[in-house]
Backbone as CSV, one residue per row, in Angstrom:
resi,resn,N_x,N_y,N_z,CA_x,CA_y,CA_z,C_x,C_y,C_z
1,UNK,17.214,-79.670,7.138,18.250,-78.689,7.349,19.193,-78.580,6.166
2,UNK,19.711,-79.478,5.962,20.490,-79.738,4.534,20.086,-78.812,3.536
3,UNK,18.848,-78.988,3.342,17.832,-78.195,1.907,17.861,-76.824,2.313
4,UNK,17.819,-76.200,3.562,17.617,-74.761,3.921,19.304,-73.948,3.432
5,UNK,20.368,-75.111,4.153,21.750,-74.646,3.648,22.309,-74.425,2.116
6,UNK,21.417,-75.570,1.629,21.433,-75.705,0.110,20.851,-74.192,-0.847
7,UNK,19.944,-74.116,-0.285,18.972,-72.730,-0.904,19.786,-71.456,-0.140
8,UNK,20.545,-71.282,0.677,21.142,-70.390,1.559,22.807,-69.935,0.439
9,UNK,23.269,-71.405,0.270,24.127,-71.618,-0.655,23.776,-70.669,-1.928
10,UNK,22.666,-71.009,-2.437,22.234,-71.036,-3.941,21.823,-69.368,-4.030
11,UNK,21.644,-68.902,-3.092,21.403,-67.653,-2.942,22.599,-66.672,-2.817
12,UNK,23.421,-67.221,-2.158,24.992,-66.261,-1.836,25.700,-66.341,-3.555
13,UNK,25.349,-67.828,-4.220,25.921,-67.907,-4.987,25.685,-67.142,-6.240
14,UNK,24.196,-67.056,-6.429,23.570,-66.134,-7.267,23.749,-64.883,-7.108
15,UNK,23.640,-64.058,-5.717,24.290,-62.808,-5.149,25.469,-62.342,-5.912
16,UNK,26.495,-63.350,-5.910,27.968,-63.152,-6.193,27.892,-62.858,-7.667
17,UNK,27.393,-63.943,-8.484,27.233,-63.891,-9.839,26.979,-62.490,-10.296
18,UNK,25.470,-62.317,-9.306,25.298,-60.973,-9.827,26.235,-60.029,-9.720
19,UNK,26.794,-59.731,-8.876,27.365,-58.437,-8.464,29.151,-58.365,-9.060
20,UNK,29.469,-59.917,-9.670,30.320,-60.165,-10.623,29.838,-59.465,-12.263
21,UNK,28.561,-59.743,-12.170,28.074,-59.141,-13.489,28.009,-57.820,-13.710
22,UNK,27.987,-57.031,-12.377,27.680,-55.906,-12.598,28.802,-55.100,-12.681
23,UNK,30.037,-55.588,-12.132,31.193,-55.194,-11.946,31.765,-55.189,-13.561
24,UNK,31.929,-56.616,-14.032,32.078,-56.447,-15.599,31.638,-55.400,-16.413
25,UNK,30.029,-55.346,-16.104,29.390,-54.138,-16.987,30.070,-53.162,-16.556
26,UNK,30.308,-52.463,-15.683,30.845,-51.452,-15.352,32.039,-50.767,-15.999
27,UNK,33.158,-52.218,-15.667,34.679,-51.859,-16.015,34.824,-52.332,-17.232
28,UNK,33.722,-52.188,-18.021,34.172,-52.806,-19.379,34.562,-51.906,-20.284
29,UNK,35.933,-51.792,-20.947,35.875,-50.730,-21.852,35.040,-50.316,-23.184
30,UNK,33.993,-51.238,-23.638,33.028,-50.608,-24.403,32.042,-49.729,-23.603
31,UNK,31.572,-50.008,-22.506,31.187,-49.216,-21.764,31.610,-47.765,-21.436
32,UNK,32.713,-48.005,-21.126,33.694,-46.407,-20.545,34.106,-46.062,-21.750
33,UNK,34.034,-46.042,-22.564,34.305,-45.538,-24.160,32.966,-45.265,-24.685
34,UNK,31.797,-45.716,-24.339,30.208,-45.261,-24.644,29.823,-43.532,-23.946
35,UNK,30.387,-44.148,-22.230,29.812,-42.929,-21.547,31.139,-41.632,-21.846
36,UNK,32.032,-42.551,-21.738,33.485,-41.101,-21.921,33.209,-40.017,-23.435
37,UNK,32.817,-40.836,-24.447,32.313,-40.199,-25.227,31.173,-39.474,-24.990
38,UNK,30.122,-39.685,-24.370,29.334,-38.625,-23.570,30.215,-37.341,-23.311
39,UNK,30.622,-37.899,-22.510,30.839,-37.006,-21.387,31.576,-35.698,-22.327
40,UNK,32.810,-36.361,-23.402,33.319,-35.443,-23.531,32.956,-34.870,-25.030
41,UNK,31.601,-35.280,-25.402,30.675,-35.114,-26.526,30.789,-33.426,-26.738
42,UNK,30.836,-32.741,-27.971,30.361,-31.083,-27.788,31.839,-30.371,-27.485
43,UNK,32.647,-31.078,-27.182,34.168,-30.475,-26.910,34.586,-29.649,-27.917
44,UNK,35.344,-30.262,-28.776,35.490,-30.224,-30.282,34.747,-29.761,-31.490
45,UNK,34.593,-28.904,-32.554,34.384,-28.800,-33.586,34.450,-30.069,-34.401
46,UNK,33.260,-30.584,-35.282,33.620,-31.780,-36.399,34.059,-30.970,-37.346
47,UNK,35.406,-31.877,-37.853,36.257,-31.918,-38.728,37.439,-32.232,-38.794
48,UNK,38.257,-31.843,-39.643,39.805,-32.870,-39.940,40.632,-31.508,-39.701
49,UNK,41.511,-31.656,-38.493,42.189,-30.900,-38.326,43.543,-31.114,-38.543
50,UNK,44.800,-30.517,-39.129,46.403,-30.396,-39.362,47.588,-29.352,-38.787
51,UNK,48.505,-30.210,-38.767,49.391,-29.325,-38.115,50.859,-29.759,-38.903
52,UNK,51.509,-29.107,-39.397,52.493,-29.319,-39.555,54.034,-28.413,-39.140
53,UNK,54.618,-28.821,-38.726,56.117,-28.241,-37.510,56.571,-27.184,-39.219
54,UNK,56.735,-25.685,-38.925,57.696,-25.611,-39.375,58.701,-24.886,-39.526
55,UNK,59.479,-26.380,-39.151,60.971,-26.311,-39.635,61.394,-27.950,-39.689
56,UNK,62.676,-28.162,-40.487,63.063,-29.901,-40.048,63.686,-29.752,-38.817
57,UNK,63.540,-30.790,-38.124,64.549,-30.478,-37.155,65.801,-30.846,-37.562
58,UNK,67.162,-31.456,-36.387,68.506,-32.192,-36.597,68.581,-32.802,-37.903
59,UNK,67.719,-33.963,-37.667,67.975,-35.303,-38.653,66.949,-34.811,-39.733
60,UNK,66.229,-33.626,-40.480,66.264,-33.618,-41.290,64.515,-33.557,-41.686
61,UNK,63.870,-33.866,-40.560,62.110,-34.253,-40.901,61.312,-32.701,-40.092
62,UNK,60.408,-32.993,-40.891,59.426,-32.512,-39.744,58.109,-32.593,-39.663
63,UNK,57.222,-32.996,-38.298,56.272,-33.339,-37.869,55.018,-32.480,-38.936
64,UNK,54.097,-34.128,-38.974,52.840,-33.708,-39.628,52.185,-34.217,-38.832
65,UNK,50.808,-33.502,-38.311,49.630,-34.910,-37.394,48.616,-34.228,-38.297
66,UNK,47.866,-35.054,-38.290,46.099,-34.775,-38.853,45.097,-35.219,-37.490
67,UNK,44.247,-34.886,-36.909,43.478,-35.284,-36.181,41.894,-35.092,-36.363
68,UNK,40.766,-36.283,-36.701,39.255,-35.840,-37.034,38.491,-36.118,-35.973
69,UNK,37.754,-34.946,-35.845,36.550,-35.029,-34.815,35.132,-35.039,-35.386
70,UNK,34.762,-36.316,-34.708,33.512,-36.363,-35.085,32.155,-36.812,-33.917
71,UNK,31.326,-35.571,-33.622,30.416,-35.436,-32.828,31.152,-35.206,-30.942
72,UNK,32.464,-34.409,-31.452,32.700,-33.950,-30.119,34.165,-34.762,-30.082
73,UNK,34.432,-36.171,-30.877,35.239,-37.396,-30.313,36.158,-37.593,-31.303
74,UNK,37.633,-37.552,-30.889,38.593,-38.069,-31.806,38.427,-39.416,-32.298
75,UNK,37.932,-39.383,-33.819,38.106,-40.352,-34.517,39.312,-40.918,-35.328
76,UNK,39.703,-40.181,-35.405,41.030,-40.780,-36.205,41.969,-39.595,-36.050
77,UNK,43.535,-40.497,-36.080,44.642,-39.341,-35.476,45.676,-40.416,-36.875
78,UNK,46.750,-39.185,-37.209,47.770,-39.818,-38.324,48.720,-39.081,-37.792
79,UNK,49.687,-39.611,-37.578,51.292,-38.721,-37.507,52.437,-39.674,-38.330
80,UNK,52.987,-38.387,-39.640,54.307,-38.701,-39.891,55.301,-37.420,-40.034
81,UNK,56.460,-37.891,-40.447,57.339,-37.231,-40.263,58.173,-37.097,-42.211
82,UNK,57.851,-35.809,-42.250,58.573,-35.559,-44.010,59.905,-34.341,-44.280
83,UNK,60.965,-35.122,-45.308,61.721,-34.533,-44.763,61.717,-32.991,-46.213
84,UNK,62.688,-32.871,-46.595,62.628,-31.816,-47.940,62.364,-32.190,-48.758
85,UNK,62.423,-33.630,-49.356,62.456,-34.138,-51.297,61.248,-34.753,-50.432
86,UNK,60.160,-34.380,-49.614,58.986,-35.148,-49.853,58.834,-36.608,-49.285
87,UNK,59.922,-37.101,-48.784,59.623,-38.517,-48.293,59.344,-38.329,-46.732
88,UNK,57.981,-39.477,-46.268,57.922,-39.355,-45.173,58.921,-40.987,-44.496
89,UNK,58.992,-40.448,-43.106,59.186,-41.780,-42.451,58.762,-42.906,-42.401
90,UNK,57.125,-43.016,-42.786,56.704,-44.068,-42.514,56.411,-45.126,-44.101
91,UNK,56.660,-44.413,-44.706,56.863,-44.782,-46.255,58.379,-45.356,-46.260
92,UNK,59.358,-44.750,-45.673,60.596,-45.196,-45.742,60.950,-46.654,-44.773
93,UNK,59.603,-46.860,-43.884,60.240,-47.449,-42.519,59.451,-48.305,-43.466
94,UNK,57.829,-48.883,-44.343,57.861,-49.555,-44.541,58.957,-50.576,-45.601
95,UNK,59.245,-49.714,-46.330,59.971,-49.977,-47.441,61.639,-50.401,-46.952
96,UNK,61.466,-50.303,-45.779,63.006,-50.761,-44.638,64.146,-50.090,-45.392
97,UNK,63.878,-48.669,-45.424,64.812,-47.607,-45.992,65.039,-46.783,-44.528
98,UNK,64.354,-47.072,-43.561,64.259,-46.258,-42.298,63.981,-47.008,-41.301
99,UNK,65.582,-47.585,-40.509,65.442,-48.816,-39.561,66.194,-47.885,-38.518
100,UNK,65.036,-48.278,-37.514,65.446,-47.942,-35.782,66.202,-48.887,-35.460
101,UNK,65.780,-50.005,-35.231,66.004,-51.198,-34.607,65.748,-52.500,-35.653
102,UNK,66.518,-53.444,-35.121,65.989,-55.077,-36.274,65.440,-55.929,-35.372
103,UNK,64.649,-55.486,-33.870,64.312,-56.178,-33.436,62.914,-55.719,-32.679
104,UNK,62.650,-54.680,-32.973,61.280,-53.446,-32.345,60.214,-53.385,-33.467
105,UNK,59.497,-52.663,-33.050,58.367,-51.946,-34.160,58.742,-51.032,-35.282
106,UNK,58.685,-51.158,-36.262,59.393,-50.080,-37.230,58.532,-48.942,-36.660
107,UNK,59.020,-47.621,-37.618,58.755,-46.456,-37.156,57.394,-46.219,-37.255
108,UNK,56.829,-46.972,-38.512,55.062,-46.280,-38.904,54.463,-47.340,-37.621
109,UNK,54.723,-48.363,-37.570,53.748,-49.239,-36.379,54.120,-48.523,-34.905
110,UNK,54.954,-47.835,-34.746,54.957,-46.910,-33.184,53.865,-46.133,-33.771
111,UNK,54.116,-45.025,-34.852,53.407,-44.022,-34.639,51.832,-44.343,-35.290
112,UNK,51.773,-45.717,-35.455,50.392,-46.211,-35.252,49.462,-46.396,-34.155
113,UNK,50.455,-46.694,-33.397,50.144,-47.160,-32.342,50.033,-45.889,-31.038
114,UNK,50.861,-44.687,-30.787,50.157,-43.781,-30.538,49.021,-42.922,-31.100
115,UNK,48.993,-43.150,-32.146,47.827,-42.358,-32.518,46.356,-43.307,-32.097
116,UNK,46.639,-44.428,-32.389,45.004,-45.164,-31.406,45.638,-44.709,-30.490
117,UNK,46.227,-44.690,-29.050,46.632,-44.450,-27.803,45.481,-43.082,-27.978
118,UNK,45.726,-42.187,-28.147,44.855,-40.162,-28.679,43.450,-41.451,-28.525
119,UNK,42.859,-41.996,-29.780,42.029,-42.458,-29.931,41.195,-42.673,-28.991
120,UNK,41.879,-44.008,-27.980,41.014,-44.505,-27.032,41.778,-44.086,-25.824
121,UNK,42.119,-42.857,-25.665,41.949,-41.868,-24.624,41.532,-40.184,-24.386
122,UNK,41.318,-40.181,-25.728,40.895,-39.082,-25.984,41.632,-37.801,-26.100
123,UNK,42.842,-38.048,-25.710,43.949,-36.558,-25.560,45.104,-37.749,-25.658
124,UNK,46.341,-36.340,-25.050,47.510,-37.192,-25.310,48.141,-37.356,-23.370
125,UNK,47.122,-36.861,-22.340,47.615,-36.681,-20.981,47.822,-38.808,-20.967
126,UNK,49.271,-38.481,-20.250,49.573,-39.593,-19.532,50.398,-40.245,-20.709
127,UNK,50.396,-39.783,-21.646,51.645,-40.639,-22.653,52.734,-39.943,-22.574
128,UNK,53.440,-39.212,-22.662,55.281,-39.058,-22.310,55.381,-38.374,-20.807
129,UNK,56.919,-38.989,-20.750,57.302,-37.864,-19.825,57.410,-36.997,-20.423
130,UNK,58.301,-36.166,-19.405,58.834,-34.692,-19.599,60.163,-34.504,-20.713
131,UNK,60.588,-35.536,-21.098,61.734,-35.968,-22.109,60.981,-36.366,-23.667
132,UNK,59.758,-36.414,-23.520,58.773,-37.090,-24.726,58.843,-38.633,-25.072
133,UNK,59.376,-39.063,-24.435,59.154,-40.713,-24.171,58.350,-41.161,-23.617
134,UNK,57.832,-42.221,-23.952,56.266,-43.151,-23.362,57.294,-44.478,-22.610
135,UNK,56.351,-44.776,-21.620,56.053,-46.180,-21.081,54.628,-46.452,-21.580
136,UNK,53.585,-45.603,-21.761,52.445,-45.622,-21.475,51.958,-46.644,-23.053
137,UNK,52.856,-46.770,-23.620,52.057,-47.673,-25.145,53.197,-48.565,-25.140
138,UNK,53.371,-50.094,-25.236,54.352,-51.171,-25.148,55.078,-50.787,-26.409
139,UNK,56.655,-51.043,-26.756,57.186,-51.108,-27.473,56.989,-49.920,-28.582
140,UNK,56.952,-49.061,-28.054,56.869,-47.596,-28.657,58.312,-46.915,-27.776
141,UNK,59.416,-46.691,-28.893,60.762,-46.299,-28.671,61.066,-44.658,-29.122
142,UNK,60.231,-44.161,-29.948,60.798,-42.856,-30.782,60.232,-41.706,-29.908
143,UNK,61.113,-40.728,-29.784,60.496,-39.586,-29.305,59.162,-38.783,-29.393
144,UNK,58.395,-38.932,-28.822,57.220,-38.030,-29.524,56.790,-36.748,-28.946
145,UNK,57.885,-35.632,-29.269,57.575,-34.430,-28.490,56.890,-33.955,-29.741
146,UNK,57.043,-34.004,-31.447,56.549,-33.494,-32.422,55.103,-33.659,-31.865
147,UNK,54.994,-35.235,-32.401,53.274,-35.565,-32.108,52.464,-35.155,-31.198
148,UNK,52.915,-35.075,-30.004,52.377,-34.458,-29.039,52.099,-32.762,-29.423
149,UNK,53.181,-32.312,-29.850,52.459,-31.225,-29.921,51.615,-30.723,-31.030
150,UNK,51.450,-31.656,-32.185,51.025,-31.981,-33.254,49.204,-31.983,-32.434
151,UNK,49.353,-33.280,-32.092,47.917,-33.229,-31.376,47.207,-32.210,-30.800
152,UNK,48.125,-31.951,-29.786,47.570,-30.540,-29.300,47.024,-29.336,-29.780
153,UNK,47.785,-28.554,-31.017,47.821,-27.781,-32.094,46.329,-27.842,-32.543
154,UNK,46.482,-29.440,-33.171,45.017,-29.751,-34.102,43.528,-29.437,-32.844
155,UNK,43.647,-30.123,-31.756,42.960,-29.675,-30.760,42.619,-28.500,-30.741
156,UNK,43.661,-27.547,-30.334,43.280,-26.171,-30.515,42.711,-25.827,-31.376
157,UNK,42.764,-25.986,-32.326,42.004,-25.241,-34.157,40.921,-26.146,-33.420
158,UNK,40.475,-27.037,-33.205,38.792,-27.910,-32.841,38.348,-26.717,-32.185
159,UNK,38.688,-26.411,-31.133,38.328,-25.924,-30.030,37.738,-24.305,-30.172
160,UNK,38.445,-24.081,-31.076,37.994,-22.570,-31.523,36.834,-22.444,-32.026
């Protein structure tokens, strides 16, 4: 009897394994980044699309995004911000000529960091509210109503 419970055991246990395994495969994001690219394969025009705002706004800048599609899929997204004599933000933020905060992400590592966000979601749905502020990327503080619509813009020219 022992040996029948044992193999009864060894069977639920293997069951589980499996269906642990399959669950992984499933929810794995190389996976859902394999098929999502499927899915949303053929969308887009390949190529390097731009947008630039114009006018400066208040403080003096105004929005640039670049966005490249390749085989349907945003590959790479850039957003900065340049003001009249040519300097952008993120040239200034490295060079700590352009401080938000002394205790956050300078300005180019936010807008690094939304632009993978575009990347590995494919659009910009679910990153700001209605004010252009994110929760949706950690420690990302700066407004991004430019970028957003920066993205969008470049989208459109794909799409045509």
């Amino acid at each position: 009897m022992k040996t029948d419970h044992s193999k009864r055991n060894g069977y639920i246990g293997l069951g589980a394994l499996a269906v642990l395994t399959v669950a992984t495969i499933v929810g794995s994001d190389p996976l859902y980044e394999f098929i999502d690219s499927k899915v949303s394969s053929g969308t887009y025009a390949k190529g390097t699309y731009t947008y630039e705002d114009g006018e400066f706004d208040e403080s003096g800048y105004k929005d640039q995004v670049s966005v490249t599609i390749e085989d349907g899929v945003i590959t790479q997204v850039s957003w900065d911000c340049v003001d009249a004599d040519g300097n952008t933000k993120s040239q200034l933020s490295m060079d700590g000529e352009y401080i938000m905060t002394e205790d956050g992400l300078r300005w180019y590592e936010q807008a690094e960091a939304v632009a993978d966000y575009v990347i590995q979601n494919q659009s910009v749905n679910g990153l700001t509210d209605e004010s252009g502020y994110t929760d949706a990327v950690a420690s990302v503080s700066i407004n991004l109503s430019g970028f957003v619509t920066g993205v969008e813009e470049c989208l459109k020219q794909a799409a045509q």
